[in-house]
C-alpha positions in Angstrom: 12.8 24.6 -2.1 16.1 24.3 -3.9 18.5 22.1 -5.3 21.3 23.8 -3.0 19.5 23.4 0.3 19.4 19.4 -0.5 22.7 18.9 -1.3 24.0 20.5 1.8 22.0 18.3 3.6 23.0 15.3 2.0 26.7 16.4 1.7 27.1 15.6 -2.0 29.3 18.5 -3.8 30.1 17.0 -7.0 29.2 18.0 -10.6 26.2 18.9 -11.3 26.6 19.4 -15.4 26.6 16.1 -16.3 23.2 13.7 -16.6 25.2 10.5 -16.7 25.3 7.0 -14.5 28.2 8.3 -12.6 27.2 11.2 -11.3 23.4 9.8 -10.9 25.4 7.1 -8.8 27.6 9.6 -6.6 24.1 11.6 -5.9 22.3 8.6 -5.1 25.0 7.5 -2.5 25.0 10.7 -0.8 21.3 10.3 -0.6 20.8 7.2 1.3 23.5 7.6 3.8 22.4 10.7 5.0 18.8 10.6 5.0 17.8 7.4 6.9 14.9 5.7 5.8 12.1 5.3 8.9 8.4 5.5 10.1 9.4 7.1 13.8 6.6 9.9 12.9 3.9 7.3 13.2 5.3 6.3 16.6 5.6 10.2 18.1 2.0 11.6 16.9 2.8 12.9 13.8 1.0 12.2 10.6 2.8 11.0 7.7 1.7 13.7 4.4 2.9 13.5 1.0 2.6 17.0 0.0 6.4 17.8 -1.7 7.0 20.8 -0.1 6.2 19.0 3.5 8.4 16.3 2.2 11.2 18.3 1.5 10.5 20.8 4.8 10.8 17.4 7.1 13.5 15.6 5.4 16.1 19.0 3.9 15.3 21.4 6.8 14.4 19.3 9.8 17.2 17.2 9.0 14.4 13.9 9.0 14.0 10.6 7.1 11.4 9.0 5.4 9.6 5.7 4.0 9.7 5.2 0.3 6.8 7.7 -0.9 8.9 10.6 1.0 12.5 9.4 0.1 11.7 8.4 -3.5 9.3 11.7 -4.0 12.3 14.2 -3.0 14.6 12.2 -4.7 12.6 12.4 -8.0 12.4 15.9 -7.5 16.0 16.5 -7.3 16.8 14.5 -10.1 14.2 16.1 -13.1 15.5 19.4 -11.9 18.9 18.5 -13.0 17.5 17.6 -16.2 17.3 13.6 -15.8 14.5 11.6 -17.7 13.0 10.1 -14.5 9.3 8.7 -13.7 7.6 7.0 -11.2 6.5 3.6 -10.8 4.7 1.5 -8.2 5.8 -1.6 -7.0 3.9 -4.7 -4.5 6.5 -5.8 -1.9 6.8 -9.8 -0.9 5.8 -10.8 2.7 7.8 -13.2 3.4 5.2 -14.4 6.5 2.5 -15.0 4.5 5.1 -15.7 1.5 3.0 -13.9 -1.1 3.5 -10.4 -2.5 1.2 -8.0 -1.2 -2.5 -7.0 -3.1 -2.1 -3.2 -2.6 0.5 -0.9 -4.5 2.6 0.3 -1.3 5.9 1.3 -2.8 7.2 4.0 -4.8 10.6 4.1 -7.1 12.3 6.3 -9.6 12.9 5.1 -12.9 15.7 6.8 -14.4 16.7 6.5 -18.6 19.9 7.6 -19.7 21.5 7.4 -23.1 18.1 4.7 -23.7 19.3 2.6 -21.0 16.5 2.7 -18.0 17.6 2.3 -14.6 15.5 2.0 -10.8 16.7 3.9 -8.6 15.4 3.2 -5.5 16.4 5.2 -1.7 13.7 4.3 0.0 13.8 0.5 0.9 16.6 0.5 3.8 18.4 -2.2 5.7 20.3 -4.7 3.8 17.8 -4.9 1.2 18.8 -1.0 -0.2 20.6 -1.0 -3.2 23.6 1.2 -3.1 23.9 1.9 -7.1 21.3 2.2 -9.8 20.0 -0.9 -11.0 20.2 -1.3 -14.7 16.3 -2.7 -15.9 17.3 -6.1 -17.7 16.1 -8.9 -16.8 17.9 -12.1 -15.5 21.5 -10.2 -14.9 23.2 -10.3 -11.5 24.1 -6.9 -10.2 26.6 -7.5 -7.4 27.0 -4.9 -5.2 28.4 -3.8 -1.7 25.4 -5.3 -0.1 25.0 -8.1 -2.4 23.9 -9.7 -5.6 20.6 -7.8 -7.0 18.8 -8.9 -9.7 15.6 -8.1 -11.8 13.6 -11.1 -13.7 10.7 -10.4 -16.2 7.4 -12.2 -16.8 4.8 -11.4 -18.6 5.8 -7.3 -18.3 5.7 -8.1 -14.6 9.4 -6.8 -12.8 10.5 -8.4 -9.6 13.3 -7.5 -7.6 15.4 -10.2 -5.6 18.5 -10.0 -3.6 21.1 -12.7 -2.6 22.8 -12.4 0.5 26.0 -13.6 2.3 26.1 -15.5 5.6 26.0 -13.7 8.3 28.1 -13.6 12.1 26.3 -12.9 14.8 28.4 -12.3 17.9 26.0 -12.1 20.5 24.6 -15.4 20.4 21.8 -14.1 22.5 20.3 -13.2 18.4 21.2 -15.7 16.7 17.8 -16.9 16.3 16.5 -13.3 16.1 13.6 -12.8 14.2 14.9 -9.7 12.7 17.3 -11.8 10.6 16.3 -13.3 7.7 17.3 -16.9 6.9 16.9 -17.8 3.6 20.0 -16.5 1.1 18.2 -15.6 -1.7 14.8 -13.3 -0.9 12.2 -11.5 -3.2 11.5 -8.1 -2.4 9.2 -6.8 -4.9 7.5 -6.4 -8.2 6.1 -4.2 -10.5 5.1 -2.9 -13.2 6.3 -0.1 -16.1 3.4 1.5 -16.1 4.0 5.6 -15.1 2.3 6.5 -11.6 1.8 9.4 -9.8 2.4 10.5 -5.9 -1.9 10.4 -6.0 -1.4 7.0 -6.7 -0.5 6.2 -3.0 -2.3 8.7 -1.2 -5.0 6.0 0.0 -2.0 3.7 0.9 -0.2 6.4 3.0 -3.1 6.8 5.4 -3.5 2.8 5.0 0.2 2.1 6.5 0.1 4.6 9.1 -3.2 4.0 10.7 -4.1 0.3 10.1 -3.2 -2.7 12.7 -2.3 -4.7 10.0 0.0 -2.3 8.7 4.2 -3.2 9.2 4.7 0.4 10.0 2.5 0.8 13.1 3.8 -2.6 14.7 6.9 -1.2 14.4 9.6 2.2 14.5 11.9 1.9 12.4 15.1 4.2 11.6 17.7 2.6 9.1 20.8 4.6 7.3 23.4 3.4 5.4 26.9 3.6 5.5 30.1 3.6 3.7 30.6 -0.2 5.2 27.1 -1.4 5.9 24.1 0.3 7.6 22.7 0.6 11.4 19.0 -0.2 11.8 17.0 0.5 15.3 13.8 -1.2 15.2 12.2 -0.4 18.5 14.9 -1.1 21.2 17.2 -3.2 19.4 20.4 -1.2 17.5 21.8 -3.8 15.0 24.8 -2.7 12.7 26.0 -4.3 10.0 29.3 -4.2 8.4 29.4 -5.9 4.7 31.6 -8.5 3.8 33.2 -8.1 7.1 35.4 -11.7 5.8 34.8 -13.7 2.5 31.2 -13.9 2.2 30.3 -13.1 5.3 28.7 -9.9 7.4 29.0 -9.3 10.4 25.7 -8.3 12.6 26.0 -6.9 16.5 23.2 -6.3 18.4 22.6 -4.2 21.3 19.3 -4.0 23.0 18.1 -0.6 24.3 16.9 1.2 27.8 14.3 3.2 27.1 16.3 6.7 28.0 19.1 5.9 25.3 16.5 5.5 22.7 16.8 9.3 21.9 20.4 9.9 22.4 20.9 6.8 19.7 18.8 8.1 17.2 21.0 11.7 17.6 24.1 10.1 17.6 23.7 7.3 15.2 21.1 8.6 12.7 21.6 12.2 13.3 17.8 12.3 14.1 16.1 14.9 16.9 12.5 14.4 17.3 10.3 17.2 18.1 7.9 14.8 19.8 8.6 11.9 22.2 8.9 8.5 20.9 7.0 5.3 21.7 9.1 2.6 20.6 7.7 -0.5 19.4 8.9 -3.7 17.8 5.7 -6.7 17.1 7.8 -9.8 16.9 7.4 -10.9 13.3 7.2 -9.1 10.2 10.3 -7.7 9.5 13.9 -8.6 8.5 17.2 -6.8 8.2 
């Protein structure tokens, strides 16, 4: 494993003397557009490990994505060996179905501190929810950015993450009442805590969201990657992509629905992704917003 290898993968070729915000920022960019973050191993046999060297073999050399414990691990990685202050943490992400955040720790982030200002840093969320720049951690501060307004609140040493977003044009009206799209404007997305964790930490919940029925990830493949204007999400057969502010306060949404025989071809062509196994696509109504 090393640091060149990654960065030819994500493209990035900026300084790398500096441990400041703005280079912490242009790294972090180059991460999440071209390293999607998806489950589609789940959905072609595979088994989802959290070992760092299989991490960085599937996502650096097979040219893969990954959920949060894989994206976040790697990204970690990359990040102390430049010589930034940065820990895990754990986080419990809001259903908004059962409109409760959930009782098990499933999400991993990167806290970053620089200059003795603490940052999340976060690549492993996706769709519209993925922030595109460090968040600084204060509480009660909007944080606009390209794909909306972010903000941390604090109770109790309790962190949760919520994100405002704009309206939204849908020109195939045959989604306009998709479930995929969320409806309310302003939507939690998770808290946590500051307390340091580990990748043992989620070992349990790594085999949890990959083999139980209950789990969001086996009722559904996803593959989401940002872009420099939005991000594209497939999430079984249906491509959506999304173009921020695409007029004043407003996105704009398409969606196309699949055949099964262009499933592969998009996930080459839109996601850069080859699969060594063949895909079962699958999309539980419910669940799951862009």
């Amino acid at each position: 494993m090393n640091l060149e290898e990654y960065f030819a993968r994500t493209g990035y070729k900026g300084s790398l003397e500096k441990q400041d915000l703005e280079t912490l920022t242009d790294i972090f960019q180059h991460h999440i557009r071209a390293v999607p973050f998806e489950n589609l191993s789940i959905h072609c046999g595979e088994k989802i490990t959290l070992e760092l060297e299989h991490v960085y073999n599937k996502i650096v050399r097979k040219k893969r994505g990954g959920w949060c414990m894989e994206n976040n691990q790697l990204l970690g990685w990359v990040l102390k060996r430049l010589g930034y202050d940065a820990s895990f943490l754990g986080a419990y992400v809001f259903n908004p179905h059962q409109n409760a955040y959930a009782t098990i720790m499933t999400h991993l982030l990167v806290k970053v501190v620089i200059d003795g200002k603490a940052y999340i840093v976060d690549g492993g969320f996706g769709v519209s929810y993925q922030m595109w720049q460090p968040m600084e951690l204060v509480s009660g501060k909007d944080q606009p950015q390209a794909p909306g307004v972010f903000r941390f609140t604090e109770k109790n040493a309790i962190w949760y993450l919520e994100k405002m977003r704009r309206k939204q044009y849908i020109p195939n009206q045959n989604f306009s009442n998709s479930d995929l799209l969320e409806k309310k404007e302003c939507r939690k997305v998770y808290m946590f805590s500051l307390e340091p964790r580990t990748v043992e930490d989620f070992r349990s919940q790594c085999t949890y969201l990959q083999t139980s029925p209950d789990s969001l990830f086996t009722k559904k493949s996803i593959c989401t990657l940002q872009t420099t204007d939005g991000f594209r999400a497939l999430i079984g057969w249906t491509l959506t992509e999304t173009t921020y502010n695409y007029k004043e306060n407003m996105d704009l949404v398409e969606f196309v629905t699949l055949e099964d025989e262009e499933v592969e071809k998009t996930l080459k062509e839109k996601f850069n992704i080859t699969l060594e196994r063949k895909l079962v696509p699958i999309n539980v109504k419910g669940f799951y917003t862009i």
